[in-house]
Residue frames as qw, qx, qy, qz and C-alpha x, y, z in Angstrom:
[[0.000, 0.886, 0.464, 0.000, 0.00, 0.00, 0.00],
 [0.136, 0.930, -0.117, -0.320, 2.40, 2.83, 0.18],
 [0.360, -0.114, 0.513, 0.771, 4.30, 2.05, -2.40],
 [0.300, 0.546, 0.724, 0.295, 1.31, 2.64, -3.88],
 [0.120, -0.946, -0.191, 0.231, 0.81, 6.26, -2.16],
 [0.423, -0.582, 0.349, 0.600, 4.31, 6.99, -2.87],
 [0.394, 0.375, 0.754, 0.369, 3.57, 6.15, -6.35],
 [0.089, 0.696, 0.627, 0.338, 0.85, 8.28, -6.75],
 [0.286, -0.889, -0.104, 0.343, 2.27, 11.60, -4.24],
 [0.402, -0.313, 0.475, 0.718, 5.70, 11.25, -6.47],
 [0.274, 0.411, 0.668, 0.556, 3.35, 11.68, -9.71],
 [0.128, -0.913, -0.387, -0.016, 1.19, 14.26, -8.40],
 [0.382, -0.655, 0.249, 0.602, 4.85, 16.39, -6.93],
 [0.254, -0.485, 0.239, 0.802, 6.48, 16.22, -10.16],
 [0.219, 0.515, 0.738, 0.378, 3.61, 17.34, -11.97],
 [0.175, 0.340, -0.011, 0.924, 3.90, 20.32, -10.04],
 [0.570, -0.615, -0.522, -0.157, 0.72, 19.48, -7.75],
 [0.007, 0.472, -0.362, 0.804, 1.26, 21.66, -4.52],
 [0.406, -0.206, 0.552, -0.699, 0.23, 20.84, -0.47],
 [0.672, -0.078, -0.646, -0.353, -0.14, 17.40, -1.04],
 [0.488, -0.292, 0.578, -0.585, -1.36, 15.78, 2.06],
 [0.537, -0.154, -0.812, -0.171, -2.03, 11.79, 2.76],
 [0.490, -0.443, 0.343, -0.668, -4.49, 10.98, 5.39],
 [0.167, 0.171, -0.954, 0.183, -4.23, 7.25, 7.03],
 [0.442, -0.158, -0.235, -0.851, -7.78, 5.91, 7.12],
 [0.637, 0.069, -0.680, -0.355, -7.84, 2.47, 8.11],
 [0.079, -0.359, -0.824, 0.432, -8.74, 1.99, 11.59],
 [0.184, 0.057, 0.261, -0.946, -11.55, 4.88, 11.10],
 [0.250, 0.378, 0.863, -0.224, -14.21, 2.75, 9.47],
 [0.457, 0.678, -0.038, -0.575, -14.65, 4.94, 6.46],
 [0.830, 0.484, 0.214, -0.173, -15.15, 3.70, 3.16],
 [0.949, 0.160, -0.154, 0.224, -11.78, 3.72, 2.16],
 [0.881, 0.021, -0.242, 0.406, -8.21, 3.57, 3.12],
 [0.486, -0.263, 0.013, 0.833, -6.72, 6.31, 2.52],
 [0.191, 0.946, 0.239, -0.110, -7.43, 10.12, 1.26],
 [0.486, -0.141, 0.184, 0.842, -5.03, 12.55, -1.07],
 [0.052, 0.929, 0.334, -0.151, -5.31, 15.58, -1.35],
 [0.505, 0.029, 0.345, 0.790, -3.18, 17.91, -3.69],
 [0.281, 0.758, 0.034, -0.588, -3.85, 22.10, -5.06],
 [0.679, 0.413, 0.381, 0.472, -3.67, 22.46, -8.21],
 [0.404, -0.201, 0.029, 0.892, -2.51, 25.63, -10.14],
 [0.367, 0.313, -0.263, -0.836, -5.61, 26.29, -11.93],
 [0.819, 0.351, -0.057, -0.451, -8.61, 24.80, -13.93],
 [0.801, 0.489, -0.344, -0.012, -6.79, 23.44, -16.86],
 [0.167, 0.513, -0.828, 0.157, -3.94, 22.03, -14.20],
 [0.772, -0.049, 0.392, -0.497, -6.67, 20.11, -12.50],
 [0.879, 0.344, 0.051, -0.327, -7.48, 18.41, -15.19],
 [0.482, 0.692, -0.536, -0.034, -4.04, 18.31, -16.63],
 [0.473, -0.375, 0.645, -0.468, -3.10, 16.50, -12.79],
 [0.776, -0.112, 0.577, -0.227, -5.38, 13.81, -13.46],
 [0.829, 0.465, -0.303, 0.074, -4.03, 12.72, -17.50],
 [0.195, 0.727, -0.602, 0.265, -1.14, 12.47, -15.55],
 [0.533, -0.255, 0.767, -0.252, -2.14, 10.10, -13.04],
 [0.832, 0.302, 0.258, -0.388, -4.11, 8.49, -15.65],
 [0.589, 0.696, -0.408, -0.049, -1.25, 7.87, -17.65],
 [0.023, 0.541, -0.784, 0.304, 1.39, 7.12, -14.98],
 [0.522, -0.146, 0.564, -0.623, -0.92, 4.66, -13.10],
 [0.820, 0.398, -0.036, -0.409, -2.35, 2.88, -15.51],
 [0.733, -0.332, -0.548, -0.227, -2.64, -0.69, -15.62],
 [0.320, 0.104, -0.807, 0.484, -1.61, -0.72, -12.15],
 [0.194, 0.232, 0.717, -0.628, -4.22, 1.12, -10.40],
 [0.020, 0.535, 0.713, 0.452, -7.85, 0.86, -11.60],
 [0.076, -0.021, 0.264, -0.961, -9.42, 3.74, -11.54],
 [0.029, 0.532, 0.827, -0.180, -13.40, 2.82, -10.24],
 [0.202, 0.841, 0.424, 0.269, -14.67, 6.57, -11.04],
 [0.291, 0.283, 0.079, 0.911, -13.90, 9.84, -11.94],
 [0.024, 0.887, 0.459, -0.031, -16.10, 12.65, -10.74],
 [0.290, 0.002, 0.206, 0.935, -14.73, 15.98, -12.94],
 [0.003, -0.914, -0.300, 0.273, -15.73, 19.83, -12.05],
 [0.458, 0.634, -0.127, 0.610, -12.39, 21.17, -13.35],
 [0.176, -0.692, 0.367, -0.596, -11.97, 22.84, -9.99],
 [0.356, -0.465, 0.773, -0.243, -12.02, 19.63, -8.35],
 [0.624, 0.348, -0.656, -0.244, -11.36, 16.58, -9.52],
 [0.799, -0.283, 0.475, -0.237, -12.71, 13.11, -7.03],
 [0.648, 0.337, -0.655, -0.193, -10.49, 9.78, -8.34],
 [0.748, -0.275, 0.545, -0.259, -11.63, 6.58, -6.47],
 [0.437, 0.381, -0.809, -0.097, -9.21, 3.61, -6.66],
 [0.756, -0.331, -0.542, -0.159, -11.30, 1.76, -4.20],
 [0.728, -0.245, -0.341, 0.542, -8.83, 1.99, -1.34],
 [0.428, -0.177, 0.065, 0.884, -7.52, 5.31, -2.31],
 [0.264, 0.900, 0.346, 0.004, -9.78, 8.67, -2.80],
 [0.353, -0.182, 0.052, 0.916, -7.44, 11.54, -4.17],
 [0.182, 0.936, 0.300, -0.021, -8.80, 14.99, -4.58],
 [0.459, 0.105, 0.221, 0.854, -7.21, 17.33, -7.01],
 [0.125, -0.783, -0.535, 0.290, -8.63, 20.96, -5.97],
 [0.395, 0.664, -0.056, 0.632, -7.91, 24.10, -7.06],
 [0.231, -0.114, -0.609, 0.750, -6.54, 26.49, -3.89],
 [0.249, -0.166, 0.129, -0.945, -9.78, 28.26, -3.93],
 [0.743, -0.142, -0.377, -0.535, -11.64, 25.07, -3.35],
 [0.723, -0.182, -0.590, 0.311, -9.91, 23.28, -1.40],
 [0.018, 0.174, -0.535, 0.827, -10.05, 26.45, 1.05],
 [0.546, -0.192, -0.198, -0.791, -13.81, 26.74, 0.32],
 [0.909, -0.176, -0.351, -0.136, -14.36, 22.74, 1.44],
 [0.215, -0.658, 0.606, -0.392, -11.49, 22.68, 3.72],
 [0.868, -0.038, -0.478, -0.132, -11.55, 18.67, 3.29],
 [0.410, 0.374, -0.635, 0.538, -8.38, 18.78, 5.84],
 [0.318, -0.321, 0.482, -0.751, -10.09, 20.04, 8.69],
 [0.884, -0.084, 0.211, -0.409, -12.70, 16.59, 8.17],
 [0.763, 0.370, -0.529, 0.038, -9.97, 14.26, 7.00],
 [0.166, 0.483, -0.556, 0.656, -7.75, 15.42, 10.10],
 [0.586, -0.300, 0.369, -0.656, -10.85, 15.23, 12.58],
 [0.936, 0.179, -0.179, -0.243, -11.92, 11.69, 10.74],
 [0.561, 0.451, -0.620, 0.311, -7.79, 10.59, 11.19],
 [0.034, 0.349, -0.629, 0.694, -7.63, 11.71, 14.71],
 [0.243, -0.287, -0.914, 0.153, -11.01, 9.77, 15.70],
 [0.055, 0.347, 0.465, -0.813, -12.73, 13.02, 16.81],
 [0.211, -0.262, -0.500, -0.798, -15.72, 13.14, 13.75],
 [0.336, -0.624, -0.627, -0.323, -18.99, 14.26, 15.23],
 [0.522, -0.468, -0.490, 0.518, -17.50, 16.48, 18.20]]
């Protein structure tokens, strides 16, 4: 499994992907494993982000769905949710602040 993150944080870095952030899921009883989270620079890097993973990744990880806004981009690998945000979305949703609470066991307090 982290080769698998490492994999997929090293593609996302030198793609230029910015405040990438893994969150360790797997005692928390959420749906899956792990969570990434990564700014983009813009729209059109969003997008640009995921051909990249889609390229690099490929056949190794399957990618179960896409969900594409251009400003944020949801790829479930079953195990593995990465979100590719611009910074003005990923302040707006502030996923950290429920990834972090969800990591640390404190969701619903």
């Amino acid at each position: 499994m982290q080769n698998r993150i490492e994999r997929i944080t090293t593609v996302l870095d030198n793609n230029k992907a910015e405040a990438i952030e893994v969150f360790d899921l797997r005692e928390k009883n959420y749906f899956v494993d792990y969570a990434i989270i990564a700014s983009s620079l813009g729209t059109k890097h969003t997008v640009a982000l995921l051909d990249h993973l889609r390229k690099d990744l490929k056949p190794a990880e399957k990618f179960n769905n896409i969900d594409e806004s251009g400003d944020w981009i949801v790829i479930d690998l079953g195990d593995i949710l990465i979100h590719i945000m611009t910074p003005e979305y990923r302040i707006k949703y502030d996923m950290e602040s429920f990834l972090t609470s969800l990591a640390n066991g404190k969701e619903g307090e």
